[in-house]
Structure formats: C-alpha cells, structure tokens
C-alpha positions as CSV (number, residue, x, y, z in Angstrom):
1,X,103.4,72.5,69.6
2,X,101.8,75.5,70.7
3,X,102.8,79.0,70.6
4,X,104.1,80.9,73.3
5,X,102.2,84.2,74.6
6,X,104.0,87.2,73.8
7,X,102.8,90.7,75.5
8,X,100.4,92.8,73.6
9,X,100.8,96.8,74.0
10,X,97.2,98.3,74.2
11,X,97.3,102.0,74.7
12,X,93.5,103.7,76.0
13,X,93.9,107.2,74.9
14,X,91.4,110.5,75.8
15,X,90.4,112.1,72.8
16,X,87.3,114.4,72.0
17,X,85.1,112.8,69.6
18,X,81.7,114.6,68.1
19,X,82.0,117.9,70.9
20,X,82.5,114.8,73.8
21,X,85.0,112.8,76.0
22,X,85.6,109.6,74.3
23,X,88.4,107.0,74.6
24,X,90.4,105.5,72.1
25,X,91.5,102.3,72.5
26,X,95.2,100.7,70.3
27,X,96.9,98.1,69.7
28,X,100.2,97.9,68.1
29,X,99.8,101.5,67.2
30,X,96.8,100.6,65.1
31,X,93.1,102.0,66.2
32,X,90.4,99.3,67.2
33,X,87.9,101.5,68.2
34,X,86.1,104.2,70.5
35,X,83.9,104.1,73.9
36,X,81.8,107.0,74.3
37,X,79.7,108.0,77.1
38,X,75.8,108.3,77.0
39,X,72.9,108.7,78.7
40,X,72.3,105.4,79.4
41,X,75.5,104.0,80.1
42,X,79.1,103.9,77.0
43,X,79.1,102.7,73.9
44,X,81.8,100.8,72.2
45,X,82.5,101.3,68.2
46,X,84.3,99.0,66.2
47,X,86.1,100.9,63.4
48,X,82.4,101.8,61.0
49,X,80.5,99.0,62.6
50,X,77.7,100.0,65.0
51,X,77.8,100.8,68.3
52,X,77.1,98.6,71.0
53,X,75.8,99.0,74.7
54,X,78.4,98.1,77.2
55,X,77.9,98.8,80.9
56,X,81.0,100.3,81.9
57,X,84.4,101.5,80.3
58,X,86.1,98.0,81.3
59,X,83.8,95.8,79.4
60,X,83.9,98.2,76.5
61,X,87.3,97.6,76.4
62,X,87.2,93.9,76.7
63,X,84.3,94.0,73.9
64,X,87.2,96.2,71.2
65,X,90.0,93.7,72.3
66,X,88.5,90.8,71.6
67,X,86.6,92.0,68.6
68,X,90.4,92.6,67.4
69,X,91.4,89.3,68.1
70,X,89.0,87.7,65.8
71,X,90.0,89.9,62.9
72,X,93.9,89.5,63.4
C-alpha cells in the first residue's frame, strides 16, 4: 500500500548573508540551506557542506529540496 502525498510547506526567505543578498530556503520551519549570488552565476549550500554551482535561483532550490529529501 503506498502512502498518500501530503503538502510540504517550503518557505524561501531574503536574508543578508556575509555583507550580501542571499535566500534561505525551509521546510517545516527547519533551515535546509542558502543560495547566494556570484559572479558567475548562485550557489546553493547545504547546511556546512560545500557549495555548489547552480545556474539559476530555481534549480538552486530544486538542488536544497531534494538534498532534504534524502536526509529525511
């Protein structure tokens, strides 16, 4: 029997992180991580884990919602 899909909150909230515009992406009222913009392009963190190259704010965070569905 499989289980039904329930509806996930995520919240994407502007913050200032390191003197710049970041956003901070949640779940359940719990963090996942942080897309910052760079030269090149964003970057999404995951918690301490290094940062990784995304192309655009969207994939970043697809990259920090799926990265929390493999930990939860």
């Amino acid at each position: 029997m499989s289980k039904k899909k329930q509806p996930v909150e995520v919240a994407i909230d502007e913050i200032t992180l390191n003197g710049a515009d970041a956003l901070q992406v949640s779940i359940k009222d719990q963090v996942v991580g942080t897309i910052q913009t760079t030269e090149k392009g964003f970057e999404a963190q995951v918690g301490d884990d290094r940062p990784v190259k995304v192309k655009s704010q969207d994939e970043g965070v697809e990259y920090l919602i799926q990265a929390y569905n493999l930990h939860h």
